[in-house]
Structure formats: structure tokens, C-alpha cells
VOVEX-561025 format. One record per residue: x, y, z of N, C-alpha, C, CB in turn; residue number from 1; residue in one letter. Coordinates in pm, whole numbers. Each point is the difference from the previous one (the first is absolute). Last residue first. Glycine has a CB too. Layout:
BEGIN
{n.c1: X n.c2: Y n.c3: Z ca.c1: X ca.c2: Y ca.c3: Z c.c1: X c.c2: Y c.c3: Z cb.c1: X cb.c2: Y cb.c3: Z i: NUM aa: a}
...
***
This chain:
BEGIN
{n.c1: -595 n.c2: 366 n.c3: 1330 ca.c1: -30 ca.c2: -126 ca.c3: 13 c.c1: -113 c.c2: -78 c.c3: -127 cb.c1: 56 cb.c2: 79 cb.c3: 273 i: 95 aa: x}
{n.c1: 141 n.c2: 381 n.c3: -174 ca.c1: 73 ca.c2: -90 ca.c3: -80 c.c1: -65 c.c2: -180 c.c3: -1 cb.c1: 225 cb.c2: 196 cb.c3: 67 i: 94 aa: x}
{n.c1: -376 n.c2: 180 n.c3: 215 ca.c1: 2 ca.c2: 99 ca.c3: -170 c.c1: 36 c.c2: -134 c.c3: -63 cb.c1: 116 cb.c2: 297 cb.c3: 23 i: 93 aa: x}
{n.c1: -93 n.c2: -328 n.c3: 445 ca.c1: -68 ca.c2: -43 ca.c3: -5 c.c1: -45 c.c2: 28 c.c3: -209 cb.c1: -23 cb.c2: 14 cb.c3: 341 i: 92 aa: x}
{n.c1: 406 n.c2: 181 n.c3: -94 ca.c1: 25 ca.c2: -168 ca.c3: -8 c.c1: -158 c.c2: -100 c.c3: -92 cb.c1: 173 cb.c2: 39 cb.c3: 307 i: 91 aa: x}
{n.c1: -156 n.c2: 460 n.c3: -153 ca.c1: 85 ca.c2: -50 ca.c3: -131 c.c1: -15 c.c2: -133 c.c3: -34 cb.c1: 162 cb.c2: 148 cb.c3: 49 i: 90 aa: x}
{n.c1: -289 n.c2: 0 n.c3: 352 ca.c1: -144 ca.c2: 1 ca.c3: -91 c.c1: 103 c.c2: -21 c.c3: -176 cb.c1: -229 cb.c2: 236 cb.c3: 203 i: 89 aa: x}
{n.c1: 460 n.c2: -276 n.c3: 206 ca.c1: -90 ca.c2: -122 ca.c3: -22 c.c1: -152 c.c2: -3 c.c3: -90 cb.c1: 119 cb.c2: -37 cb.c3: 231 i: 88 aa: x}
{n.c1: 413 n.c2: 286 n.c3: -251 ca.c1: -90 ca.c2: -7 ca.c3: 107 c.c1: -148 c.c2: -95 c.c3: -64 cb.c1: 115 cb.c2: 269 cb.c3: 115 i: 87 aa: x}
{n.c1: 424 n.c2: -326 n.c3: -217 ca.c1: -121 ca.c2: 65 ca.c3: -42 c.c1: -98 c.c2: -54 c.c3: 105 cb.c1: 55 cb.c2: 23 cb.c3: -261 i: 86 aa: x}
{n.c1: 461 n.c2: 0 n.c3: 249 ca.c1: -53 ca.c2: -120 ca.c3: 110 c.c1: -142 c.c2: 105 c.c3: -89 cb.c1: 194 cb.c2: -112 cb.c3: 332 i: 85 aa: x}
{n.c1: 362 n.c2: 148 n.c3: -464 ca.c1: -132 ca.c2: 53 ca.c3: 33 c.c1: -111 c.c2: -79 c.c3: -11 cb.c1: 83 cb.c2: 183 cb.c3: -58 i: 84 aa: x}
{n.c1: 480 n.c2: -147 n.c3: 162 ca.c1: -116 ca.c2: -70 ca.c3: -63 c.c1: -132 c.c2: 80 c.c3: 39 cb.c1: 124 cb.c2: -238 cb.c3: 12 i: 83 aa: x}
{n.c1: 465 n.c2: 288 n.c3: -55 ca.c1: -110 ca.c2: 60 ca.c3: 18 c.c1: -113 c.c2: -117 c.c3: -14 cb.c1: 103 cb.c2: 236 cb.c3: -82 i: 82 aa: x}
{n.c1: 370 n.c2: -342 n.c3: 252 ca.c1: -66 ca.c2: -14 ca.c3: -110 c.c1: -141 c.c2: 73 c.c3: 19 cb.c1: 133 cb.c2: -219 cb.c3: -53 i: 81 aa: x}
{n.c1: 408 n.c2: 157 n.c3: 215 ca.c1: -99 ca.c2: 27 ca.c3: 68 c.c1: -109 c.c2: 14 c.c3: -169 cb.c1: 143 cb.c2: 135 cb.c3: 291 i: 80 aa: x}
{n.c1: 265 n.c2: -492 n.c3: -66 ca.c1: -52 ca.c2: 139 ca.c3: -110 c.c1: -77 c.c2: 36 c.c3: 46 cb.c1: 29 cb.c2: -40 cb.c3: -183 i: 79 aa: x}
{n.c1: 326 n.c2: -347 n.c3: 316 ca.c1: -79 ca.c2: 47 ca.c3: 63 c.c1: -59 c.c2: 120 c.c3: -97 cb.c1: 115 cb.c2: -92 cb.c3: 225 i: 78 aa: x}
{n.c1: 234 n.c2: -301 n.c3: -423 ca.c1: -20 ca.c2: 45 ca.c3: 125 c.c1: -108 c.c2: 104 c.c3: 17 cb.c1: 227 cb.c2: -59 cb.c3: 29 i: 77 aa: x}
{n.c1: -46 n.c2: -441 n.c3: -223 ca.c1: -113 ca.c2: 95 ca.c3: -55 c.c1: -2 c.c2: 139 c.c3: 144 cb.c1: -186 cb.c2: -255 cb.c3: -162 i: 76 aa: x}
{n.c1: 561 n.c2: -188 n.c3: 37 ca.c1: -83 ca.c2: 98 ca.c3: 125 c.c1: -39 c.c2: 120 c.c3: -120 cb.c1: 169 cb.c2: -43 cb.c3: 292 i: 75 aa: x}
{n.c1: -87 n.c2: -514 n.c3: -453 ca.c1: 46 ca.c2: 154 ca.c3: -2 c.c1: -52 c.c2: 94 c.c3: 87 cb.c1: 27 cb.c2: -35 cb.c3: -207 i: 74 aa: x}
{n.c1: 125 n.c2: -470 n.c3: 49 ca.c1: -32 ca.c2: 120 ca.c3: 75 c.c1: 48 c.c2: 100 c.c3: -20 cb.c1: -35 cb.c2: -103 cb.c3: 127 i: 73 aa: x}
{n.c1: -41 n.c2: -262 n.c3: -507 ca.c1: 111 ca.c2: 20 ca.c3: 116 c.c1: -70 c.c2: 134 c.c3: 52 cb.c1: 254 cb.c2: -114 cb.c3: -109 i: 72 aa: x}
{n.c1: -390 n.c2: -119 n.c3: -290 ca.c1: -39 ca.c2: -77 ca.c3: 153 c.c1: 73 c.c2: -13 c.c3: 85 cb.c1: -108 cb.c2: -109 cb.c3: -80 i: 71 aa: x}
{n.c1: 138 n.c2: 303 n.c3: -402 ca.c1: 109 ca.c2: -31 ca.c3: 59 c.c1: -32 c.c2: -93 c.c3: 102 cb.c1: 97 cb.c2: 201 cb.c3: -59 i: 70 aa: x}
{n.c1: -439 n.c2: 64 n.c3: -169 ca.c1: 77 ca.c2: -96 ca.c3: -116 c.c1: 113 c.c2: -79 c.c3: 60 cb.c1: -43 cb.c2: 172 cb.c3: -186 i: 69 aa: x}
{n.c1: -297 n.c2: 83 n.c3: 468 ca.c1: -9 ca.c2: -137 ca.c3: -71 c.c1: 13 c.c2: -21 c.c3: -131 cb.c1: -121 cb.c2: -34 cb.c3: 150 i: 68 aa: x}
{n.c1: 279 n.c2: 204 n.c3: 331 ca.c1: 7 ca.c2: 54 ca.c3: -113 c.c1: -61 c.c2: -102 c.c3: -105 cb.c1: 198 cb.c2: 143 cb.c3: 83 i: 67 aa: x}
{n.c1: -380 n.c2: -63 n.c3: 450 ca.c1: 84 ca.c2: -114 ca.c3: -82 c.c1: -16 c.c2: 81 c.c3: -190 cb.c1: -93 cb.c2: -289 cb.c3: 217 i: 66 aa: x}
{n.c1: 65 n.c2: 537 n.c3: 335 ca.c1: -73 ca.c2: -59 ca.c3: -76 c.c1: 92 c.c2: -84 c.c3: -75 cb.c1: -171 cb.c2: 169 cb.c3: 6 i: 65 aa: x}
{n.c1: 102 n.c2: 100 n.c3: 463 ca.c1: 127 ca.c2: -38 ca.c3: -72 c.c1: -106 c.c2: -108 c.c3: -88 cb.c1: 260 cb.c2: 35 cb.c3: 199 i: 64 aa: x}
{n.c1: -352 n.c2: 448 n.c3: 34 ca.c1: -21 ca.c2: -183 ca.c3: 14 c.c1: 95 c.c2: -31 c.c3: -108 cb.c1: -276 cb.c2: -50 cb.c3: 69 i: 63 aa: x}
{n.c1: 82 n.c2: 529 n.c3: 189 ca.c1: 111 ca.c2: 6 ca.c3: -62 c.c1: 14 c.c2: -219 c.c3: -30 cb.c1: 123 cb.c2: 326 cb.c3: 154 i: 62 aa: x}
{n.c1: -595 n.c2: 36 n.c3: -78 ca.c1: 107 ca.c2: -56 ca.c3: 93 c.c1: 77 c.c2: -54 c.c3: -104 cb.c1: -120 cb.c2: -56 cb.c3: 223 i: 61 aa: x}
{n.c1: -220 n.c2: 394 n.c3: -360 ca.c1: 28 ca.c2: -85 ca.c3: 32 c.c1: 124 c.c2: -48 c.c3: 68 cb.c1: -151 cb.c2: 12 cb.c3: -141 i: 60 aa: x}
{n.c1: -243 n.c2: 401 n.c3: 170 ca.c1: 170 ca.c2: -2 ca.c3: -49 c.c1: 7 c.c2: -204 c.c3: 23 cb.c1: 145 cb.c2: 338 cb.c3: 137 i: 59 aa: x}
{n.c1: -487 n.c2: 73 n.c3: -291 ca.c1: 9 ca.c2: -124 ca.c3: 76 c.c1: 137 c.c2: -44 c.c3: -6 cb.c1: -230 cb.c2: -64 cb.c3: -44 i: 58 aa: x}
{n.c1: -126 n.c2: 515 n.c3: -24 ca.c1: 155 ca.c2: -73 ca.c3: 4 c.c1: 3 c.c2: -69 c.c3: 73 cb.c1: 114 cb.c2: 130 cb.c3: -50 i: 57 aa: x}
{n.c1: -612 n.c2: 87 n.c3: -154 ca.c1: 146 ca.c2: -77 ca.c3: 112 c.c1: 123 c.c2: -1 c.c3: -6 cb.c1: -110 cb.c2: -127 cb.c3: 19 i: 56 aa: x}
{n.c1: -371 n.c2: 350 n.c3: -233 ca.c1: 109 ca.c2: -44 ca.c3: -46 c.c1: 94 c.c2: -11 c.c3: 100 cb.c1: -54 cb.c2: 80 cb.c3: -197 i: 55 aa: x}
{n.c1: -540 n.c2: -137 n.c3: 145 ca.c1: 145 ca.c2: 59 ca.c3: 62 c.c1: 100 c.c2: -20 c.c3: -66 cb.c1: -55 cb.c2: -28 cb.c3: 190 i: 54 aa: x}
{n.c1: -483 n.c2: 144 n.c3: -349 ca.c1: 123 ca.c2: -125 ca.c3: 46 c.c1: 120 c.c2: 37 c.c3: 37 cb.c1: -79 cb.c2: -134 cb.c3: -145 i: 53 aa: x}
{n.c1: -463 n.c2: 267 n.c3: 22 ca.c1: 131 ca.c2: 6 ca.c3: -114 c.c1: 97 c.c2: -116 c.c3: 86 cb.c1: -2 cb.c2: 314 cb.c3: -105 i: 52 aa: x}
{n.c1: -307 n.c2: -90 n.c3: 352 ca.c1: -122 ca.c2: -61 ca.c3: -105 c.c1: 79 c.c2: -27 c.c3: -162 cb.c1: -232 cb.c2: 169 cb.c3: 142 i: 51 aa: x}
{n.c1: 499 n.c2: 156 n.c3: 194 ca.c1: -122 ca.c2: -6 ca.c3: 67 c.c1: -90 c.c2: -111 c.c3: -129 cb.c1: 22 cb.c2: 295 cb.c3: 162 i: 50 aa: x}
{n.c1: 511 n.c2: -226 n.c3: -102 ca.c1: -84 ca.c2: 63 ca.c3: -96 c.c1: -131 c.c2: -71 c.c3: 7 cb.c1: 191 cb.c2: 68 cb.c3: -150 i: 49 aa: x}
{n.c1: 325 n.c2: -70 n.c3: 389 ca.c1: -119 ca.c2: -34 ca.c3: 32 c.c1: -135 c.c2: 90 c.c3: -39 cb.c1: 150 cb.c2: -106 cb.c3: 169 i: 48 aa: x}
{n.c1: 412 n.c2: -18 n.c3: -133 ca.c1: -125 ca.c2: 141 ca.c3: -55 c.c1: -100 c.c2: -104 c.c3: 19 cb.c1: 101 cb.c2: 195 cb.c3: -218 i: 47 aa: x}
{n.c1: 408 n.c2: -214 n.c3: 526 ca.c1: -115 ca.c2: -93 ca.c3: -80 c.c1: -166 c.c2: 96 c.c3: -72 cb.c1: 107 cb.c2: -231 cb.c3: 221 i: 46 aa: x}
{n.c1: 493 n.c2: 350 n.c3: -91 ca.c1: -132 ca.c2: 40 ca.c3: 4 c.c1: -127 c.c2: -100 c.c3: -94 cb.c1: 139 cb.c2: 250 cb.c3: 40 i: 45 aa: x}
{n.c1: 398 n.c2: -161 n.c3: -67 ca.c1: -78 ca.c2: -110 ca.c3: 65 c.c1: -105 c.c2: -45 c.c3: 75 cb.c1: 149 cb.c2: 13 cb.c3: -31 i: 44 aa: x}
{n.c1: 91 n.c2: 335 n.c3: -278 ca.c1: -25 ca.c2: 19 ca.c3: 187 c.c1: -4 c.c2: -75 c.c3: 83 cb.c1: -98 cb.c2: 117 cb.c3: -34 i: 43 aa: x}
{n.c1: 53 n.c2: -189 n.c3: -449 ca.c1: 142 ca.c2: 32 ca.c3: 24 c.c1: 26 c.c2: 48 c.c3: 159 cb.c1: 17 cb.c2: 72 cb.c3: -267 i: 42 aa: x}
{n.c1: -494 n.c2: -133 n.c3: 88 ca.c1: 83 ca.c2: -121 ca.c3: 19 c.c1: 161 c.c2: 54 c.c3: 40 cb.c1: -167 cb.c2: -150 cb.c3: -190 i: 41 aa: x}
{n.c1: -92 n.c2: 511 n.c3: 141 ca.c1: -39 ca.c2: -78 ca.c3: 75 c.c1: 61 c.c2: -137 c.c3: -4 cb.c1: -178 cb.c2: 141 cb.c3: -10 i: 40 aa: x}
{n.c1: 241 n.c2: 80 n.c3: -345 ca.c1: 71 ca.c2: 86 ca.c3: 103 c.c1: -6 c.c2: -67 c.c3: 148 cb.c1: -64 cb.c2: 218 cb.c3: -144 i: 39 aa: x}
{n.c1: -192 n.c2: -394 n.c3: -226 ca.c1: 119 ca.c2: -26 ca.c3: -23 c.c1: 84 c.c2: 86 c.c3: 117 cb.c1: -55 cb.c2: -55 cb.c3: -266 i: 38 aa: x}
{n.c1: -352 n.c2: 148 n.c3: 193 ca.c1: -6 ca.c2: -136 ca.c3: 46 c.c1: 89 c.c2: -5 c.c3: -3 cb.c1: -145 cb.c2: -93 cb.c3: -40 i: 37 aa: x}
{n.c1: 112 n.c2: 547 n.c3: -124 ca.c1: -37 ca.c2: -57 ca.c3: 113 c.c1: 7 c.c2: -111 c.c3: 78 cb.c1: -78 cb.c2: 116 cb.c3: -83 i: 36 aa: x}
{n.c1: 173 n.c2: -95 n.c3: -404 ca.c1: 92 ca.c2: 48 ca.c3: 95 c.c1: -68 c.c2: 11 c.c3: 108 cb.c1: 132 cb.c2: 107 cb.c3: -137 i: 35 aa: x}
{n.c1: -455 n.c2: -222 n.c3: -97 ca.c1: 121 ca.c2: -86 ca.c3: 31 c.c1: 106 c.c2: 22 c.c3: 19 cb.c1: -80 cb.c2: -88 cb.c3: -80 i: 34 aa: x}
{n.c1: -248 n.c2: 416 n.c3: 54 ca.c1: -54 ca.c2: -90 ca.c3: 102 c.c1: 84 c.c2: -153 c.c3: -10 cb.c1: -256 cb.c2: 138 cb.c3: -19 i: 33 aa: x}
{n.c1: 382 n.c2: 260 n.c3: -285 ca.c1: 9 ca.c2: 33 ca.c3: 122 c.c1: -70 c.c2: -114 c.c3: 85 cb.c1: 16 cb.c2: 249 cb.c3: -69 i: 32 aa: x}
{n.c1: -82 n.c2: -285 n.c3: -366 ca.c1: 150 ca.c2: -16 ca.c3: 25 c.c1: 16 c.c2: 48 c.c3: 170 cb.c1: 82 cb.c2: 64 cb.c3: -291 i: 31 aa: x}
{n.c1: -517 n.c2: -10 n.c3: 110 ca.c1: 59 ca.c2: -178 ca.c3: 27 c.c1: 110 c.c2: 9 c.c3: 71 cb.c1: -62 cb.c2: -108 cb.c3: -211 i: 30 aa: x}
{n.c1: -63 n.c2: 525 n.c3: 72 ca.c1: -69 ca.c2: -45 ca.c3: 146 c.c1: 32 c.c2: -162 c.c3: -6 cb.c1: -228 cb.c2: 200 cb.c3: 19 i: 29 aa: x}
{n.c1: 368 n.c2: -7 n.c3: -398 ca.c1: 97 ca.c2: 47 ca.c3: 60 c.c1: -87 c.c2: -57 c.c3: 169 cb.c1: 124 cb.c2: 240 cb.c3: -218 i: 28 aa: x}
{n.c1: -307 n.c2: -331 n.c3: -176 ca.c1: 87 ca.c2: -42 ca.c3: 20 c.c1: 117 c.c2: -4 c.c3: 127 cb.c1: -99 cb.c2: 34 cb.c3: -212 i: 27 aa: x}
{n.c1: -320 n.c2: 220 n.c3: 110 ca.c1: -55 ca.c2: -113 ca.c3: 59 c.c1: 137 c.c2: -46 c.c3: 23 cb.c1: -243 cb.c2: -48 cb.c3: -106 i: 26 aa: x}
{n.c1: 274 n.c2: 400 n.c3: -121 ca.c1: -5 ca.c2: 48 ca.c3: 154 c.c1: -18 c.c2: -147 c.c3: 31 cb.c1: -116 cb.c2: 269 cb.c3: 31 i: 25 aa: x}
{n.c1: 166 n.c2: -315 n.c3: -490 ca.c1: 114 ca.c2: 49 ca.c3: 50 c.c1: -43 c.c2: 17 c.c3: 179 cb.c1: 85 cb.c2: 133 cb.c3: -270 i: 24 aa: x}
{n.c1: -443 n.c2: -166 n.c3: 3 ca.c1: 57 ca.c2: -121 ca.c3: 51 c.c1: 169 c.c2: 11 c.c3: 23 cb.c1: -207 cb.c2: -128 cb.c3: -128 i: 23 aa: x}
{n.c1: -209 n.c2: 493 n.c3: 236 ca.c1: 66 ca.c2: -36 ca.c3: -106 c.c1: 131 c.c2: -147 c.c3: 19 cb.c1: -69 cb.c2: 294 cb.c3: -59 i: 22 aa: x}
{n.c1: -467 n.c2: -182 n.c3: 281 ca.c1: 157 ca.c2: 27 ca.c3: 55 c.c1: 71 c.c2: -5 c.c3: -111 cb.c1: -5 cb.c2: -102 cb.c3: 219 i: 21 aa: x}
{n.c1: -464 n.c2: -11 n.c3: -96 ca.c1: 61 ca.c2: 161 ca.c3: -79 c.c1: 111 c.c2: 10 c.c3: 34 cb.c1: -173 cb.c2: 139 cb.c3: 3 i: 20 aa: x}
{n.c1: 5 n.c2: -581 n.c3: 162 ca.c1: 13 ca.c2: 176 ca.c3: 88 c.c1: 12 c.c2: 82 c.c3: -56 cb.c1: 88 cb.c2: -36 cb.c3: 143 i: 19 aa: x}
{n.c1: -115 n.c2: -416 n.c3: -329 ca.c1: -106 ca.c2: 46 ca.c3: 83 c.c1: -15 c.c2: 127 c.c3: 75 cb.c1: 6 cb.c2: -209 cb.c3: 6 i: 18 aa: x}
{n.c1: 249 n.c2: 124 n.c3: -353 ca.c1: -100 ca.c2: 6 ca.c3: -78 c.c1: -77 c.c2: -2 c.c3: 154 cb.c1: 58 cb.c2: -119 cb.c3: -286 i: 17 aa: x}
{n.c1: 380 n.c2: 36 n.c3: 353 ca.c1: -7 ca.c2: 163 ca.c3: -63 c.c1: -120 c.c2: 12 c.c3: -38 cb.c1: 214 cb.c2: 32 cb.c3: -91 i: 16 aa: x}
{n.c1: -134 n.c2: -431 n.c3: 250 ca.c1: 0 ca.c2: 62 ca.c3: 108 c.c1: -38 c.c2: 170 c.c3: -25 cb.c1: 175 cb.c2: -203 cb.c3: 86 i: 15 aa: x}
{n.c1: -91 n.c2: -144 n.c3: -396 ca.c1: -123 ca.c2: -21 ca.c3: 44 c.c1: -22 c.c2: 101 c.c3: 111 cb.c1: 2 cb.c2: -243 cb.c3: -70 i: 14 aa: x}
{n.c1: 407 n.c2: 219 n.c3: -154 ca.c1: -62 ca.c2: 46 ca.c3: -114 c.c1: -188 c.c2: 15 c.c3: 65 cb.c1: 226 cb.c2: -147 cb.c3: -210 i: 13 aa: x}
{n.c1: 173 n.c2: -48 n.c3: 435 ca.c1: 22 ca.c2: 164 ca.c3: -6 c.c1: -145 c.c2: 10 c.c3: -57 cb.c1: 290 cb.c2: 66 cb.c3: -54 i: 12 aa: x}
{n.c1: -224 n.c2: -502 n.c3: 87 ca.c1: -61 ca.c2: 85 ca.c3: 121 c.c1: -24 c.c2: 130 c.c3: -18 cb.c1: 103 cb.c2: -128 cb.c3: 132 i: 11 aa: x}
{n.c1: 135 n.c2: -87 n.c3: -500 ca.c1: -133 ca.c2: -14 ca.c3: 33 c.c1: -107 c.c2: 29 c.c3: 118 cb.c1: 104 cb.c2: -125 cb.c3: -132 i: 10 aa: x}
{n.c1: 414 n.c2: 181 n.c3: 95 ca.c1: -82 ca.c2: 101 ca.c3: -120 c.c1: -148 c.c2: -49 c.c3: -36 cb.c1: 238 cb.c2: 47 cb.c3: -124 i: 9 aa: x}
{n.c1: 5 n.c2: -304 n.c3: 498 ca.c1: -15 ca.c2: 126 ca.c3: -12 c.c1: -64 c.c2: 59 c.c3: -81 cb.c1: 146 cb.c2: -16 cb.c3: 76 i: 8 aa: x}
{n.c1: -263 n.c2: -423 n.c3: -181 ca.c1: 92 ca.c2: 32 ca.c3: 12 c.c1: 6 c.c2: 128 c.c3: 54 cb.c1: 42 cb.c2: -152 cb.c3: -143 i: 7 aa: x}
{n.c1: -268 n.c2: -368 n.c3: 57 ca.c1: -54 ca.c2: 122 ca.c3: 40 c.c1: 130 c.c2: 78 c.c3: 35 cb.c1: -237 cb.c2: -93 cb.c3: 85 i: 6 aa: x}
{n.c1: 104 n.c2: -407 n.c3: -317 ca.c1: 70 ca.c2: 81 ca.c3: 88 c.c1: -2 c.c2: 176 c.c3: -24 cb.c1: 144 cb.c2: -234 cb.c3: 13 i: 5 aa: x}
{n.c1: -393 n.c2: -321 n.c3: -71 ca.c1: 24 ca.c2: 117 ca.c3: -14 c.c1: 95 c.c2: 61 c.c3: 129 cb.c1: -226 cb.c2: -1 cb.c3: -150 i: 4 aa: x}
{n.c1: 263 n.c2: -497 n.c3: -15 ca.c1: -91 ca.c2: 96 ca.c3: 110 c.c1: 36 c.c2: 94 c.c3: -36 cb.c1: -27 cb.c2: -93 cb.c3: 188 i: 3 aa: x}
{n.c1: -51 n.c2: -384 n.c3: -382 ca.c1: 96 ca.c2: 89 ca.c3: -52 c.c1: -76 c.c2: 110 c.c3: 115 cb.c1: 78 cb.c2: -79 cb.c3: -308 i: 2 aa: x}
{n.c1: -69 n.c2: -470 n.c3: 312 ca.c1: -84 ca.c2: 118 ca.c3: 0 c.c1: 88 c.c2: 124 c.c3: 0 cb.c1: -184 cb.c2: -124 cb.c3: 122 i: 1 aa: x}
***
């Protein structure tokens, strides 16, 4: 199944048609609300977007895994990985 995909310059374009906004301004209010999130993560600040979904940092622990062309050890060590957890009316969109 082939899934559509939806792009800035398509938000821009919807956002500008719902607010009289010109889609350059719309652009630029995107651009600013993911720099926002992003600033926030780099703080290490969890966002939390009301009927939308959180974005976390989860940091995994550091394990020693198997190379598997060689099947010789190897220590995988510790990262920190953004994830975002959608809130449950999202969840419910997809089902």
C-alpha cells in the first residue's frame, strides 16, 4: 500500500488558505514551531503537544552485541535517541 505524503509547502499552502495568511508567513510560523521543538529537545526538555503527542529523549543503555558478518563482539555503547509517543486520539486516526 503506497501512503501519501504531505509536505511543509503543503501545510504552508493550507494554513495560508485558512488564515489569509500568505504562504511564505505560514512557512516561516512552521519554521519557527520546529525550531521551537528542537530547542527544547537540545535542553533536554520533554514537549508535550495537548491531543498530538510527546517528544522524549530516551537514552539507551550501552550492551555488547554480535557483528553479524564476523560473530565477534562488539560493545554497542550508550546514545541518546529522540522518540515521539502520539497521543491517543492520534493513535486512534490510524487504526
Amino acid at each position: 500500500m503506497k501512503v501519501a505524503k504531505v509536505t511543509k509547502k503543503d501545510l504552508g499552502q493550507t494554513m495560508a488558505d485558512k488564515y489569509q495568511l500568505t504562504k511564505k508567513q505560514s512557512i516561516e510560523m512552521i519554521d519557527w514551531l520546529f525550531e521551537e521543538i528542537k530547542g527544547q529537545m537540545k535542553k533536554r526538555v520533554e514537549v508535550n503537544i495537548k491531543d498530538f503527542g510527546k517528544f522524549k529523549i530516551r537514552e539507551s543503555k550501552a550492551r555488547v552485541g554480535i557483528n553479524p558478518l564476523t560473530k565477534a563482539s562488539i560493545n554497542i555503547p550508550a546514545k541518546k535517541k529522540v522518540k515521539f509517543y502520539p497521543a491517543k486520539a492520534v493513535k486512534e486516526l490510524v487504526v
